[in-house]
GUVEXVO-372236 format. One line per field, with one value per residue: x, y, z of N, C-alpha, C in turn; residue in one letter; residue number from 1. Coordinates in steps of 0.02 Angstrom, whole numbers. Each point is the difference from the previous one (the first is absolute). Last residue first. Layout:
// GUVEXVO-372236
n_x	X,...
n_y	Y,...
n_z	Z,...
ca_x	X,...
ca_y	Y,...
ca_z	Z,...
c_x	X,...
c_y	Y,...
c_z	Z,...
resn	A,...
resi	NUM,...
***
This chain:
// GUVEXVO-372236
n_x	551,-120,-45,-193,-190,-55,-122,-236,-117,65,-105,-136,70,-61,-148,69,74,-186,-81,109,-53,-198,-20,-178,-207,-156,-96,6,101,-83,-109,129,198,-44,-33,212,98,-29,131,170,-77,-26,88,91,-28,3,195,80,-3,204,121,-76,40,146,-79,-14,140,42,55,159,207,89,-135,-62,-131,-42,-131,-89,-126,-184,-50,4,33,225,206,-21,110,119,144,83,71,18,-41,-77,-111,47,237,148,241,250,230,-48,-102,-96,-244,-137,-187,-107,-91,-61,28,73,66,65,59,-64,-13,-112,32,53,252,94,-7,-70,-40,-47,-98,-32,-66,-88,-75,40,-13,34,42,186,172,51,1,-67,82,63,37,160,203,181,175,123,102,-172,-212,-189,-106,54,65,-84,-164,-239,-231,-214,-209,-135,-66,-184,-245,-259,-266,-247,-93,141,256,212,181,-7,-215,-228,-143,149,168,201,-41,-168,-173,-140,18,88,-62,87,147,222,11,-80,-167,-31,60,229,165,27,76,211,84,-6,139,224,138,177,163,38,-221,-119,-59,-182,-219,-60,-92,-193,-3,112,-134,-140,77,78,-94,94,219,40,-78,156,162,-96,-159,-185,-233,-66,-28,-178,-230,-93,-224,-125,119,79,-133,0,185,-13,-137,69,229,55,-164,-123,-4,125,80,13,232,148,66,153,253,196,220,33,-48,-136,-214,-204,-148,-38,-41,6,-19,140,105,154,145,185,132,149,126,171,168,195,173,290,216,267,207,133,-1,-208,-202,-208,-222,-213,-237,-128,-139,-100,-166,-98,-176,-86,-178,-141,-32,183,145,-120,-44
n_y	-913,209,193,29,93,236,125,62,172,208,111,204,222,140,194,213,112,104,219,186,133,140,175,108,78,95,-198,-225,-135,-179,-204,-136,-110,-164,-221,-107,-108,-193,-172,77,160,255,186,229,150,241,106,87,222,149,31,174,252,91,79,196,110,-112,-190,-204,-182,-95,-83,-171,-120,-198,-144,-231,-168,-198,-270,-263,-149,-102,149,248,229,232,176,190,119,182,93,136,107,111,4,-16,-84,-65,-112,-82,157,75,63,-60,-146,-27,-60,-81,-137,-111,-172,-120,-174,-78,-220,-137,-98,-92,17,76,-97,100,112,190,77,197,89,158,70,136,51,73,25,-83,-154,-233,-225,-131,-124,-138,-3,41,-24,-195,33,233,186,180,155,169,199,185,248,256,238,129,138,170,191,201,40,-119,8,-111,33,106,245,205,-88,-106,-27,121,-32,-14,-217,-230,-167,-83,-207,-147,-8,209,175,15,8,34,63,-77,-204,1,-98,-106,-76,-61,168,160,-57,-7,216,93,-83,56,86,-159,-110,6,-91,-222,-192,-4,-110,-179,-24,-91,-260,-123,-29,-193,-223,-148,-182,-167,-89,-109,-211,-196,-62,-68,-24,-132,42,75,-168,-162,38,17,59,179,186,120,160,221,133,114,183,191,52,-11,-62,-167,-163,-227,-198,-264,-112,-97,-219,-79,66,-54,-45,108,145,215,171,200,198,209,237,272,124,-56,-254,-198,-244,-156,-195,-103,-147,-113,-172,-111,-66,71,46,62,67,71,-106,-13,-26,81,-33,66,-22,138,112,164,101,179,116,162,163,193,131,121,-120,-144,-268
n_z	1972,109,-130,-157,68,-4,-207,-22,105,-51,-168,28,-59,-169,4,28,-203,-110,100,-48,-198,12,229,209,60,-159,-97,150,187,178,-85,-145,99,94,-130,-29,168,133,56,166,221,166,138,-98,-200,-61,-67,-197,-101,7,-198,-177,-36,-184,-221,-94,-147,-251,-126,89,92,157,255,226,233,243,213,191,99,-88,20,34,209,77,-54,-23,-148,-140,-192,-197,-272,-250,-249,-253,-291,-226,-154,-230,-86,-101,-110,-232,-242,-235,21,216,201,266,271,289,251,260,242,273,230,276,242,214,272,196,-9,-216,-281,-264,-255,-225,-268,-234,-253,-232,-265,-242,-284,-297,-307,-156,-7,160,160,235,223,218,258,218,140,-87,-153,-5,-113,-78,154,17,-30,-189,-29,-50,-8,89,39,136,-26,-67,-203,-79,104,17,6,61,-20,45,0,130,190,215,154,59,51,-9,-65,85,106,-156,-153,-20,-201,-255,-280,-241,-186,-46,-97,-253,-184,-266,-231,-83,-38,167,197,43,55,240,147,-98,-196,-86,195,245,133,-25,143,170,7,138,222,80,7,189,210,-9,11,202,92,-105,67,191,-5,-74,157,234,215,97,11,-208,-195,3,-101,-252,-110,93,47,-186,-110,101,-40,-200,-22,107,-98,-237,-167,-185,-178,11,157,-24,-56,153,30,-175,16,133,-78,-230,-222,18,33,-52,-8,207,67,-25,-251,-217,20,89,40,126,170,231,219,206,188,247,162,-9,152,125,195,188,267,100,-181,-211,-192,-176,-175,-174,-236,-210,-236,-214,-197,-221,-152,-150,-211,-98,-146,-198,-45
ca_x	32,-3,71,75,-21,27,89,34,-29,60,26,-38,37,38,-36,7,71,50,-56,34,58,-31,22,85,18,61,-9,-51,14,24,-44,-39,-4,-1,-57,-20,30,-59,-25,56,20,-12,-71,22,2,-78,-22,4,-48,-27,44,3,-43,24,-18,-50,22,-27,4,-89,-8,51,-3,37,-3,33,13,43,35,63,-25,13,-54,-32,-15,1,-81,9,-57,28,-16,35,10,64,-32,-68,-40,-42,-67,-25,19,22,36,58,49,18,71,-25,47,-38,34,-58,19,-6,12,-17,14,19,-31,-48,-57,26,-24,45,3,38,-22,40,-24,43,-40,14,-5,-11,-54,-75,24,-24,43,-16,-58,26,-2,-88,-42,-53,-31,-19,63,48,74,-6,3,-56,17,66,26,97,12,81,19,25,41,88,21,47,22,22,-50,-57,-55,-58,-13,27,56,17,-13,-61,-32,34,5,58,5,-15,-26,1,-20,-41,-69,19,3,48,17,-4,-37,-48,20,-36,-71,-25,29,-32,-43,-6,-68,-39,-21,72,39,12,61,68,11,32,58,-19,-38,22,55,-48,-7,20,-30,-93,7,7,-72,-50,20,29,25,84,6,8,68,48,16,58,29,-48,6,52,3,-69,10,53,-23,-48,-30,52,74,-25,-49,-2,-23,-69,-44,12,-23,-73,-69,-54,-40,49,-16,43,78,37,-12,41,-27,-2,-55,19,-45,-17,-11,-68,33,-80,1,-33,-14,-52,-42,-78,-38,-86,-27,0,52,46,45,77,42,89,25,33,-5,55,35,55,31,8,69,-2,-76,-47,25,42,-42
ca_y	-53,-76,13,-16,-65,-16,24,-72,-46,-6,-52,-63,-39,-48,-64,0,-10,-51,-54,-23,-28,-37,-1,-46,-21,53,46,29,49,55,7,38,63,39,31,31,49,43,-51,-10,-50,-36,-17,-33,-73,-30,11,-95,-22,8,-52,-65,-19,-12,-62,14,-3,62,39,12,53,35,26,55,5,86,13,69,53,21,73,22,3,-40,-66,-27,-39,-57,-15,-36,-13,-35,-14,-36,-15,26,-21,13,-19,18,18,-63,-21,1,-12,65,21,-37,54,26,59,-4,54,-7,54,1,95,13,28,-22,-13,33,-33,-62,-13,-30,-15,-60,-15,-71,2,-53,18,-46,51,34,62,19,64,-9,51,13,-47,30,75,-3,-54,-56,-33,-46,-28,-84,1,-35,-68,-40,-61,-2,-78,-4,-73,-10,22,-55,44,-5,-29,-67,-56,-24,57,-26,-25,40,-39,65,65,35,6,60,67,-32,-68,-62,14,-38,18,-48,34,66,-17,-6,45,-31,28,-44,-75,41,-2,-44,-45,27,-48,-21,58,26,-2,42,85,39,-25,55,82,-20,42,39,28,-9,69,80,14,69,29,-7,21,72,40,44,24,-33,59,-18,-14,61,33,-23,31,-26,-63,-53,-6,-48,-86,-45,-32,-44,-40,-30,57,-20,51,-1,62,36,80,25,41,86,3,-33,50,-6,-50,15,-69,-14,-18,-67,-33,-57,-66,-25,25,74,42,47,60,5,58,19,43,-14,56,1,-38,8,-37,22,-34,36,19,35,-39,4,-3,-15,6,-56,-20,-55,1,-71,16,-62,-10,-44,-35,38,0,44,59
ca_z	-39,28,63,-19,-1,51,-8,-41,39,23,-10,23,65,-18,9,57,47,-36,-12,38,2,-36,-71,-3,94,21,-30,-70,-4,40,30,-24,-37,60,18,-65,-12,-8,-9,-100,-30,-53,41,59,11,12,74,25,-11,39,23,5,79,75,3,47,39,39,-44,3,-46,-45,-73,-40,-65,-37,-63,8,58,-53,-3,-56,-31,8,-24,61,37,58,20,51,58,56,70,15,80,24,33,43,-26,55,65,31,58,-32,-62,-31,-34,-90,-38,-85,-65,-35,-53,-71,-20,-90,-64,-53,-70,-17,55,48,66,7,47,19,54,21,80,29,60,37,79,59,82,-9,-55,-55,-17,-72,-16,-42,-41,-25,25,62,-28,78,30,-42,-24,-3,76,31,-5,53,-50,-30,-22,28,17,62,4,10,-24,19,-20,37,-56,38,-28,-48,-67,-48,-25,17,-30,28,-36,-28,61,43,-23,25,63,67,70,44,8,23,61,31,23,65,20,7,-51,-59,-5,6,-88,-72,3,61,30,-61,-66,-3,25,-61,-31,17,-45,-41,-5,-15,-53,-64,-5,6,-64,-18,22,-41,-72,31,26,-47,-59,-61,11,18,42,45,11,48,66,14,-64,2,72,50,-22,28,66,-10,-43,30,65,30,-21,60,-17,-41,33,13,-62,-7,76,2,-55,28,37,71,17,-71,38,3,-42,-9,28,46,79,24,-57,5,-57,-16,-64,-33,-63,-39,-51,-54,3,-35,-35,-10,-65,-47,-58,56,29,31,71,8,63,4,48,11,60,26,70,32,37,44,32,26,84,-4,0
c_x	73,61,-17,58,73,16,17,94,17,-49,61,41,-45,34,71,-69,-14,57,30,-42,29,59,-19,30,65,24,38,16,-17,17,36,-62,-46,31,-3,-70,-37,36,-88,-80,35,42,-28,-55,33,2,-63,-13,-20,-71,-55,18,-32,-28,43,2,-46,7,-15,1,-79,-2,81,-10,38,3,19,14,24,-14,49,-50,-16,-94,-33,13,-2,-69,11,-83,5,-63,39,8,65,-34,-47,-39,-24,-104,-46,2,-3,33,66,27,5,52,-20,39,-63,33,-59,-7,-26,40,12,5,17,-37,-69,-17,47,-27,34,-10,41,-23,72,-8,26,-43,23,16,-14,-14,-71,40,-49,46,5,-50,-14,18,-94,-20,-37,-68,-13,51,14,73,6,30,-65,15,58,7,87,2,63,6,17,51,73,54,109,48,24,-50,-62,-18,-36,22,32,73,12,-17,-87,-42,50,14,67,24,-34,8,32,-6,-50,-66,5,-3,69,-6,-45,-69,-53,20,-22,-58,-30,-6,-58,-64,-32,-75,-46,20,45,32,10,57,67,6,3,79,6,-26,43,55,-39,-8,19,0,-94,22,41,-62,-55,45,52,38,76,13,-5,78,56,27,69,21,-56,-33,47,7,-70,10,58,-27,-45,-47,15,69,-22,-71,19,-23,-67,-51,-19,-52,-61,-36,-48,-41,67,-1,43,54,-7,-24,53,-7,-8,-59,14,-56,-48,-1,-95,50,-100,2,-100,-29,-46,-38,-55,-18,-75,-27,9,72,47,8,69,20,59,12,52,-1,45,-8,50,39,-17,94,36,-61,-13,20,44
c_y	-10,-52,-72,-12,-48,-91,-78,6,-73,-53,-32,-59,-64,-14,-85,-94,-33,-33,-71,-74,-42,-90,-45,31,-49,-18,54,59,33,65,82,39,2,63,65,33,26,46,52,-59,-28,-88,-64,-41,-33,-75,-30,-3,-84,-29,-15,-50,-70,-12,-28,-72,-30,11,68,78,-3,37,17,13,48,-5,86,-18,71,47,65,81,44,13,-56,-77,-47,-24,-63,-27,-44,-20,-18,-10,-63,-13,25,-25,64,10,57,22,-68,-8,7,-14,61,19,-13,29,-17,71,7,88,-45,81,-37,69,-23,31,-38,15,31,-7,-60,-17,-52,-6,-18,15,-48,31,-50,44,-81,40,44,72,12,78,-28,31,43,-58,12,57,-18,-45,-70,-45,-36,3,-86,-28,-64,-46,-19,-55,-7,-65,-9,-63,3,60,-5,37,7,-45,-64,-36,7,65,-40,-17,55,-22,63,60,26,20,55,58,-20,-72,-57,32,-55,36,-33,20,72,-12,12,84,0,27,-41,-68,28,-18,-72,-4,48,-67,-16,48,2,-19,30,68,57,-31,15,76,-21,64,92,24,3,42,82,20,72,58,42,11,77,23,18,43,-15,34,-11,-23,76,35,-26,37,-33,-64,-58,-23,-26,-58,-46,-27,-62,-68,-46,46,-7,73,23,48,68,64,13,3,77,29,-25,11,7,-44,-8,-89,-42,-13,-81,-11,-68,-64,-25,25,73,36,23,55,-9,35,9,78,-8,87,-16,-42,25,-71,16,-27,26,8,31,-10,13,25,-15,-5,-52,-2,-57,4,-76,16,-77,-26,-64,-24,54,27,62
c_z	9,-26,34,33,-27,20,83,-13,-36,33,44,-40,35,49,-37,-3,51,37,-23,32,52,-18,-54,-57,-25,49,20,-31,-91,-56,38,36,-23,-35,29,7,-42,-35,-20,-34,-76,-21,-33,24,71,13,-13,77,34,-12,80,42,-26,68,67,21,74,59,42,-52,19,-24,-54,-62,-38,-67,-20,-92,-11,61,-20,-22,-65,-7,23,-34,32,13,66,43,58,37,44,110,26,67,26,47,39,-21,51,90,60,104,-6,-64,-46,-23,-78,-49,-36,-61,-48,-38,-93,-14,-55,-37,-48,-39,-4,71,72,78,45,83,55,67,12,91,35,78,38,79,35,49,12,-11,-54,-32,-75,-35,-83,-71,-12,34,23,-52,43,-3,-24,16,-18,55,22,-33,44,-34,-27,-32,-24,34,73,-9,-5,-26,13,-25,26,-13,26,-41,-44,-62,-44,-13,29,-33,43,-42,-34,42,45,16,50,57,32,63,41,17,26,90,60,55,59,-5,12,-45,-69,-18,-6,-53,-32,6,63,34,-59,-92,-44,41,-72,-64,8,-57,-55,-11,-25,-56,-45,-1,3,-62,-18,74,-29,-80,35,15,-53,-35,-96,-31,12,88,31,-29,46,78,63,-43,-29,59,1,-48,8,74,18,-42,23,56,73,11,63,-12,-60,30,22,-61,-3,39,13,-56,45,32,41,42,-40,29,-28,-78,-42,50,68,61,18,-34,31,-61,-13,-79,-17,-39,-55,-34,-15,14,-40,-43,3,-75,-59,-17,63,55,4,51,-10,91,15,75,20,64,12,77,12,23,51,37,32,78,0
resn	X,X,X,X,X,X,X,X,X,X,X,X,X,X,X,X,X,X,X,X,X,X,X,X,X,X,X,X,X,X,X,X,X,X,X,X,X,X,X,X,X,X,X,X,X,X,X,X,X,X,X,X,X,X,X,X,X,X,X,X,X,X,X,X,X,X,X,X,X,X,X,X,X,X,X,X,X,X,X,X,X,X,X,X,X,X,X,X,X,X,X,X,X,X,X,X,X,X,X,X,X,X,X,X,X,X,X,X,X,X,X,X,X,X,X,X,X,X,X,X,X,X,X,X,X,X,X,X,X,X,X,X,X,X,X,X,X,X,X,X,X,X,X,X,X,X,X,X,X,X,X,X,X,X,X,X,X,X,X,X,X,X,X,X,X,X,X,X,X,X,X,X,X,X,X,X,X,X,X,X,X,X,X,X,X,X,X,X,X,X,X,X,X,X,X,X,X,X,X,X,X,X,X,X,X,X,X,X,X,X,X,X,X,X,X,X,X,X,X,X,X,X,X,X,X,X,X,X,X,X,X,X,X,X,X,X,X,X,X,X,X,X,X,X,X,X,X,X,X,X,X,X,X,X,X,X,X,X,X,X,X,X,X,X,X,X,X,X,X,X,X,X,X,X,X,X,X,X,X,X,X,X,X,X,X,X,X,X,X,X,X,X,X,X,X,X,X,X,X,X,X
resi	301,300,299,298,297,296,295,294,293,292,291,290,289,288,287,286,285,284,283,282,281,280,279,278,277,276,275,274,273,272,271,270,269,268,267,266,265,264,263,262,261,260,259,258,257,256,255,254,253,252,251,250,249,248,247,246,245,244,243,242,241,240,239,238,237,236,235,234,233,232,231,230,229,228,227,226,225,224,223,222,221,220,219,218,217,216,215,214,213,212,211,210,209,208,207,206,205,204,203,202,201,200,199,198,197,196,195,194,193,192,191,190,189,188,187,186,185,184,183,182,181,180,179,178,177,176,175,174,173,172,171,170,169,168,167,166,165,164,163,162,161,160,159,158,157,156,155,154,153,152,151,150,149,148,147,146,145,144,143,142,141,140,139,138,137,136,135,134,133,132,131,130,129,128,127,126,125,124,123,122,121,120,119,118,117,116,115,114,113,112,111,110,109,108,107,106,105,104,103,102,101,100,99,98,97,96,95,94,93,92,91,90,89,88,87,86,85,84,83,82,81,80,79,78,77,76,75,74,73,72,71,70,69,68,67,66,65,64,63,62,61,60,59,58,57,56,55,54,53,52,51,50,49,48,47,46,45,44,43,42,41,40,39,38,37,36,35,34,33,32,31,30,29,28,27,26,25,24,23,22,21,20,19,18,17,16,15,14,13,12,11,10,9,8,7,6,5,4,3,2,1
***
């Protein structure tokens, strides 16, 4: 298909224990590859050893639609927390950055749109839609719409390393407008806690450049939970990069969750920190830590 209409999305998932003596192990990997329509909804999943099991959630668009018939077609991979159910769960936020991949090409994500005829993401109301996006906001217009001159997108080094063969598992290279959307989720067994340090980027690529991508949203975070009633104790959130300045009273948002069962996360952001009461970005981040309930299971093994 022409590589305007619509986007292919790759994903890649991997666990990897490391050893008190320093040796690592891979403990399994899985993959999705999907196509994109220009309005947003799955088309197809390419042929891969779940596709079979996936083609029935064709024409359905990544987010709510797509979680409610996971939870009724294939409920035991949200129960055992799976590789590929944090791959299909993160297809929504994949979805809705993939534009970013035209920023820094052929007329931006305007150019974009004027080609597709598509309306540009620039003219979309969002008021509402996150705690920088209240009304009266300094970066909004007054019609409610978002204002990317005043949004902060540096350009850095991509954040993978090259050097470290077991650093991050292995990306799809292309030449084309492409976004990336990379996690990392690192824990381990401390007392009778468990800590979680993890990471989270949004960035996209730049023509003709290797050595450095736009980034667009970029987390830290530290986190602790009761290992035995696997309740979450304490959590710090470091903003990197965030586009605005308003978006900094994000991080103080995760507070809400103290308290919160690893085993209710995902329900308890959406329920705590809805609409201007969170980040939309960090949200993401923070409901993925319900995977430290199947992550932990691992350290056992």
């Amino acid at each position: 298909m022409d590589r305007e209409s619509g986007c292919r999305i790759f994903g890649r998932a991997r666990d990897l224990a490391t050893g008190l003596d320093g040796d690592a192990m891979i403990l399994g990997e899985d993959r999705i590859e999907t196509r994109i329509t220009g309005d947003g909804r799955i088309a197809a999943f390419a042929d891969m050893a779940s596709a079979g099991r996936l083609d029935q959630f064709a024409g359905l668009r990544p987010g709510g639609e797509l979680r409610k018939a996971l939870a009724v077609a294939m409920p035991e991979e949200e129960r055992r927390e799976t590789r590929l159910f944090r791959l299909l769960d993160d297809l929504a936020g994949a979805v809705f950055m993939s534009v970013a991949a035209w920023y820094a090409w052929d007329g931006g994500i305007q150019g974009h749109a004027e080609r597709t005829g598509s309306e540009p993401r620039t003219s979309r109301p969002v008021e509402g839609v996150c705690l920088s996006y209240i009304p009266g906001s300094p970066v909004m217009t007054a019609d409610g719409r978002g204002i990317d001159e005043n949004a902060d997108h540096p350009w850095g080094a991509p954040a993978v390393p090259t050097s470290d063969a077991l650093g991050f598992h292995e990306l799809v290279e292309t030449a084309d407008p492409n976004e990336w959307r990379l996690r990392r989720t690192d824990l381990w067994r401390e007392a009778e806690d468990i800590v979680v340090d993890a990471w989270f980027q949004d960035s996209s690529g730049i023509p003709g450049e290797e050595a450095r991508r736009v980034i667009f949203h970029e987390y830290g975070l530290a986190a602790r939970f009761d290992g035995a009633a696997m309740t979450l104790r304490s959590i710090s959130v470091m903003p990197h990069v965030l586009p605005y300045v308003t978006c900094h009273a994000a991080p103080a948002t995760a507070q809400a969750l103290i308290g919160c069962g690893v085993a209710d996360l995902r329900r308890q952001v959406l329920a705590r920190l809805r609409g201007t009461a969170g980040c939309t970005h960090l949200n993401d981040m923070l409901r993925a830590l319900q995977d430290i309930g199947g992550l932990s299971a691992l350290l056992s093994d």
